[in-house]
Steps between C-alpha positions, in 0.01 A plus 500: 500500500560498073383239386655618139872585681449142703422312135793751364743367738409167502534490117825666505636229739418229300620679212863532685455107561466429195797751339738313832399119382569585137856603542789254502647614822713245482727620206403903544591524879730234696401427852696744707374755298156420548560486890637830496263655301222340756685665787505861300169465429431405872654808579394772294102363628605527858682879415187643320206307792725640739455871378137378402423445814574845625164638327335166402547237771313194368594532169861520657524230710353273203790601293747419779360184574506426160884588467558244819322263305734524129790529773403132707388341162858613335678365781317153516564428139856662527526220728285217423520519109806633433735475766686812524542570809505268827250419747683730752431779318177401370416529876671810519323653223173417635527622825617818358179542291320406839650777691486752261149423407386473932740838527255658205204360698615696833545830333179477304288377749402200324386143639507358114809592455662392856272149387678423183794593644502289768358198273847511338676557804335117607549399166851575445685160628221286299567675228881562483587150692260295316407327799823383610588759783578335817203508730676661774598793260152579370291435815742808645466705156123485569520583888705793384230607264198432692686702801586840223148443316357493878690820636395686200125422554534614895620766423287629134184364674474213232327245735405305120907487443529270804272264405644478159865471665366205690314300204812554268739398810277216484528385167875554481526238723253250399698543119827494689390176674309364180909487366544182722810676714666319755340579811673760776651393842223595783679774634473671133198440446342663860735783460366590159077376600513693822674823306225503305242453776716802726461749164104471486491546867763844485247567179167479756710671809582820283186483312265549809719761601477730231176403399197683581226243671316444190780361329589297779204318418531468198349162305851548288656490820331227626545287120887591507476308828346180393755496204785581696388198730414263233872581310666422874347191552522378151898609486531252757323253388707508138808525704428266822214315329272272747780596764342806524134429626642161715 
């Protein structure tokens, strides 16, 4: 509400920006140090938003979300640029920013949180793999996902949450299937579709019942539908194709 601390900030960023690009990193600080001192950074900002949050919540949860963020881009390049550490536990490492960050979300009460959590969470075996997960592998890594980011939003109340889970379910496995995998045997392929089609109806079933009736009719409720019907059909469609609708 500043505008003088806003242009203050925003100066002193670019300032930093500039100091960063000016150094030879290169010859001052050799890539495993630079890692680890992106993962202690990452973790004194999620130490000081978590005891921020106690008296400041926003202002908090920023600073933690910003911590996850230093802590996923540390790990990518870790993996991607320099290669320290395997795709194994690349993946690792992500999911363990994921659940710490959706674990953060649960005690704090916050759907931003839980939502950049979770976009990690989906994110992870893109990330770590670089696309070349089998398809089997990361189709049940997101049904796993979608089914923990669904429980948590029956029971919080976070109808929004299950809509997200189902649009990033969604585009894990159009990316997944974008990688040109061999396709899965039928039976593999119904038993994962029709998991995911049984979760969103458990989802509905508890829902209702803990729901008062103006939640149950809920326009949310009735949008997390339509996606949850449009991601069945088009799962089988990317992993029947025509079969499917003949």
């Amino acid at each position: 509400r500043n505008p003088f601390a806003t242009a203050g900030i925003g100066l002193l960023l670019l300032g930093f920006a500039y100091f960063f690009q000016s150094i030879e990193w290169g010859r001052l600080i050799p890539p495993p140090a630079r890692i680890g001192l992106a993962w202690l950074a990452s973790g004194v900002l999620g130490l000081v938003g978590a005891r921020v949050s106690a008296t400041r919540p926003l202002w908090g949860q920023l600073v933690q979300g910003g911590a996850a963020a230093v802590a996923y881009l540390a790990t990518y390049v870790a993996l991607a640029v320099f290669a320290l550490v395997p795709p194994t536990v690349a993946f690792v490492l992500f999911g363990a920013i994921s659940g710490l960050l959706v674990w953060r979300a649960v005690r704090e009460d916050s759907k931003v949180l839980a939502a950049v959590g979770f976009l990690g969470a989906y994110a992870a075996p893109l990330l770590a793999m670089q696309g070349s997960a089998p398809l089997a592998l990361t189709l049940s890594y997101g049904l796993l996902i979608t089914s923990v980011a669904l429980a948590i939003a029956l029971l919080r109340g976070w109808l929004e949450l299950a809509v997200y889970a189902h649009l990033c379910a969604a585009g894990l496995a159009a990316a997944t299937w974008a990688g040109g995998h061999e396709p899965l045997s039928t039976p593999v392929q119904q038993l994962l579709v029709n998991a995911y089609g049984l979760q969103f109806v458990a989802f509905c079933v508890g829902w209702v019942r803990r729901r008062g009736p103006d939640e149950r009719a809920s326009v949310v409720l009735g949008i997390c539908l339509t996606i949850a019907v449009v991601v069945y059909l088009a799962l089988q469609y990317w992993l029947l194709g025509t079969n499917a609708f003949t």
